[in-house]
C-alpha positions, 0 to 999 in steps of 0.5 A, a space after each residue: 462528454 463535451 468540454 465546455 468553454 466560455 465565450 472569448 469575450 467571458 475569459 477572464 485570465 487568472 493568475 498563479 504562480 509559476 513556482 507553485 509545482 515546486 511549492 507543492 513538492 517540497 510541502 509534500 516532502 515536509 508532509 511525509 518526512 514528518 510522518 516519518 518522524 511522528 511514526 518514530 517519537 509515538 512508539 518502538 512498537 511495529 504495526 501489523 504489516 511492519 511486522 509481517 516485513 521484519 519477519 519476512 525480510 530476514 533473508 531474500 527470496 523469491 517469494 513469501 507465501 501469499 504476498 509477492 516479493 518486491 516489497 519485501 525486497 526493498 525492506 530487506 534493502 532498507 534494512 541494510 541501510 539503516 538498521 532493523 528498526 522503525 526508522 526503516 520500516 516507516 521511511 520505506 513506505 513513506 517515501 513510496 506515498 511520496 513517490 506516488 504523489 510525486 508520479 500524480 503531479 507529472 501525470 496531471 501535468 501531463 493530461 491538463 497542462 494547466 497549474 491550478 488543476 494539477 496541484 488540485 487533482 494531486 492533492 486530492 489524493 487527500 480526498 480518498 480515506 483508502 490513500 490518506 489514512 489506511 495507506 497511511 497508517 497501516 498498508 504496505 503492500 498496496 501501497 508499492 503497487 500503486 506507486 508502480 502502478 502510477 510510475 507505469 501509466 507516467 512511463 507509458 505516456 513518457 512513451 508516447 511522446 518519446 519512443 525510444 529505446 530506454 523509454 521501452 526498457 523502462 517502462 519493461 522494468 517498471 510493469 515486470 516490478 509492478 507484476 512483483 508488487 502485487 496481484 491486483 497490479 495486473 489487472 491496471 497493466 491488461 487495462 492499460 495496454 487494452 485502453 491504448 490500443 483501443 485510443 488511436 493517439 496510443 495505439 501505435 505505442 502499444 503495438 510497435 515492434 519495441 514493445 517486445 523489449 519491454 515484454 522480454 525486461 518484465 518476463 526476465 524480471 518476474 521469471 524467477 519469482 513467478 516459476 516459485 509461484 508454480 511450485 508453491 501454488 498452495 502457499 502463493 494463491 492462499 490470499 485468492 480465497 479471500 475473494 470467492 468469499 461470499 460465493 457458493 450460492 445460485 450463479 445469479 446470486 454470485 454474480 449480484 454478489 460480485 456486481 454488487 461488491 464492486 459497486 459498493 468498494 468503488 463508490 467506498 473509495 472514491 466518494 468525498 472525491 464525487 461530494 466535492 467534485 460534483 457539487 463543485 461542477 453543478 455550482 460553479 461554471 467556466 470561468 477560464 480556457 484551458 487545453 487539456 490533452 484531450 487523447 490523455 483523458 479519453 486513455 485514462 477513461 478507457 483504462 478505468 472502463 477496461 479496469 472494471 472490465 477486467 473485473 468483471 470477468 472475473 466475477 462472470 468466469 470466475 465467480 468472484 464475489 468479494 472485492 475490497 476498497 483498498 483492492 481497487 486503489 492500484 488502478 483507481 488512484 487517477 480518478 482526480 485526475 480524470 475529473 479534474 479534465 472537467 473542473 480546471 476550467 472552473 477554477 479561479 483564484 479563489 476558488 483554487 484556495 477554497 479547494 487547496 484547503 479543502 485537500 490539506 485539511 483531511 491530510 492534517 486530520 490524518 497525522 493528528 488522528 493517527 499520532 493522536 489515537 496512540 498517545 490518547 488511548 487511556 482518554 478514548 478506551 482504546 487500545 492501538 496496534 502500536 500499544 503493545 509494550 513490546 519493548 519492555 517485555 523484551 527488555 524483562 526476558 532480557 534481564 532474565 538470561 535470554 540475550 539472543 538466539 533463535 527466537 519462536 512463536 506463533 504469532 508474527 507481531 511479537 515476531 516481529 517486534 521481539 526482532 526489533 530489539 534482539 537484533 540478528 536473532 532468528 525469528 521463526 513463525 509457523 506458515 511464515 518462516 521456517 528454517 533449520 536452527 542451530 541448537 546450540 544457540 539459546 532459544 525464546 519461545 513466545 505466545 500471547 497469554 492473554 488469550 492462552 495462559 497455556 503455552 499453545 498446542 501447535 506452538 508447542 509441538 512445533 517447537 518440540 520437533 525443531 529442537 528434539 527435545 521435550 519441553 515441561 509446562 511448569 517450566 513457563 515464565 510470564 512477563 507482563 508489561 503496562 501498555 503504552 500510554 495507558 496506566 493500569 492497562 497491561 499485557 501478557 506474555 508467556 515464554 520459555 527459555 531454552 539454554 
């Protein structure tokens, strides 16, 4: 699609000003770093994938069962840092959204060269629920893998314009630790080193003999956890079955299955960006020139059509059925930038506040409603996954002679949480963490007695065989602990404690 420009003698210059990148680092700096600090006032509790890492991220290795480990590497970083503890959980990942958005506005910067587009087209990250509110209140994984997936696309069109060495090394580093993110960050890396030797101006980048320094960083980075993956392939590929979940039927039902899926997660990602985007473009018309990279844009075209590609394949030789939005986000999160090659032109003083606003807004709405939702549980009858009084339920089994030691359940978020307050005690969780305890050490066995007022079977015997001895039911205690921020709602625990 052609761009259209006005006339010369229609051009009007619109002024903004030239501070405004700056402007716009440092709010969303303050944006982030305040999220961080509401995370930490609203509740000690730890969400569903904090707790997967403060089970996970006890000790360092190559891989964790169906998740792969680069995440779970940092944790254990940021733990050391700071401490076990909210601060490092909530830090982590709001630095990688900030990060992200900060790669954004370079990228934009780079394909529009034009000011009021870029802050638009990086902002309205915003304008996607995947990014402003899931990946904000409870995604982790994902998250690394589109801050890995936006640091390689800022690298790959860092290399075309300097092709150096270290550019190569880095961009190596970044895709050999994207590969370590998660699974569907490959999909983006074929994508992207398909649209370039398909776009003339990239080919060269892609083909070049230093290319192989880049293979040779990412084969040496992802060698050892990858090698893992081939020998634990039961454990590794367990989330993959996710994907095949509506299949089984006629290979045309598949495929509409699978066509269909996609369909439905692109358009669940993406659409308030295609409401303001559309109607913006069809009521409004160029006000101004600007001299966008036309090569960067007809790339980012070609990456999201071989993304889809991609796709594709695997739903026609593969038999996929089942995509999520969330899914899609590594390799979709440029959109605002793609369409904004379209806009910029459109844009005037004006209407560059009427859109700046129309950003921040769902931005705001999403702290408020995240905070919100927690502290007002009694007044909505709905009880959060940061409700759980986790912390004084371990402050109870505390008082009652458990003062640390080996602790094990079967369920990862009162693990996980349970971890938070008996700094350095083992947590061991069936299927998630497993290793040899030392007897001699006090033992806590925990469940939800809630849904079982019996301890469970499995947990049971489980726990029987690690420590070599049985364990008597009538020896069951039970904790139970009003829920954060709702009076006369409470939760249940059953535990034992084994000296």
């Amino acid at each position: 699609m052609a761009l259209m420009i006005p006339r010369e003698d229609t051009i009007k210059t619109y002024r903004i000003e030239p501070n405004v990148d700056r402007a716009v680092f440092w709010g969303l700096a303050a944006y982030f770093l305040l999220s961080v600090i509401l995370r930490v006032a609203i509740s000690s509790t730890a969400d569903m994938d904090e707790t997967e890492q403060l089970v996970y991220a006890q000790v360092l290795r190559p891989g964790y069962g169906a998740q792969l480990p680069l995440y779970v590497w940092l944790q254990y970083l940021s733990f050391s840092l700071f401490g076990v503890n909210i601060f490092a959980l909530s830090i982590l990942k709001y630095t990688l959204l900030f990060s992200t958005y900060v790669c954004v506005m370079k990228i934009a910067g780079k394909a529009l060269h034009d000011r009021m587009g870029v802050t638009i087209a990086t902002l309205s990250l915003f304008l996607i629920p995947q990014v402003v509110w899931e990946s904000y209140r409870t995604l982790s994984n994902t998250v690394l893998a589109t801050f890995m997936a936006a640091l390689t696309l800022l690298l790959f069109l860092r290399l075309r314009e300097k092709p150096t060495y270290v550019n190569y090394i880095l961009f190596g580093t970044a895709v050999g630790l994207g590969m370590l993110s998660k699974y569907n960050y490959a999909i983006f890396f074929v994508a992207i080193i398909a649209a370039g030797i398909a776009t003339p101006d990239f080919r060269k980048t892609v083909l070049a003999g230093r290319s192989a320094l880049s293979l040779m960083v990412m084969f040496f980075i992802t060698a050892p956890p990858y090698i893992w993956i081939a020998g634990n392939l039961d454990k590794a590929t367990a989330s993959t079955k996710k994907l095949q979940a509506l299949g089984g039927g006629t290979m045309l039902h598949d495929y509409l299955s699978g066509f269909g899926s996609i369909l439905a997660a692109a358009v669940g990602y993406f659409w308030p960006i295609l409401i303001v985007f559309g109607a913006f473009f069809f009521l409004s018309r160029p006000l101004r020139a600007t001299a966008p990279d036309e090569s960067t844009h007809v790339f980012l075209g070609r990456t999201l059509m071989a993304s889809l590609a991609v796709c594709s394949i695997l739903i026609l030789f593969f038999r996929v059925t089942y995509f999520k939005e969330r899914w899609l986000q590594p390799f979709l999160f440029f959109l605002p930038i793609f369409f904004m090659h379209y806009l910029s032109p459109r844009i005037d003083n004006k209407r560059f506040r009427w859109l700046l606003a129309l950003t921040v807004i769902p931005a705001v709405l999403a702290m408020l409603t995240f905070s919100g939702s927690v502290i007002m549980a009694s007044k909505t009858n709905k009880e959060t996954r940061l409700s759980p009084p986790y912390r004084a339920m371990a402050a109870h089994i505390l008082n009652d002679g458990f003062d640390g030691g080996t602790i094990i359940t079967d369920d990862h978020r009162i693990g996980g949480n349970f971890r938070l307050f008996f700094k350095g005690s083992p947590v061991l969780v069936p299927g998630m963490m497993e290793m040899p305890i030392r007897r001699e050490n006090p033992t806590l066995i925990l469940w939800n007695a809630e849904r079982s007022e019996a301890p469970p079977e499995r947990l049971m015997a489980w726990a029987e065989e690690l420590l070599g001895t049985r364990l008597e039911t009538s020896e069951a205690r039970y904790v139970e602990k009003p829920v954060l921020y709702w009076e006369g709602k409470t939760m249940r625990l059953g535990y034992y404690i084994i000296k």
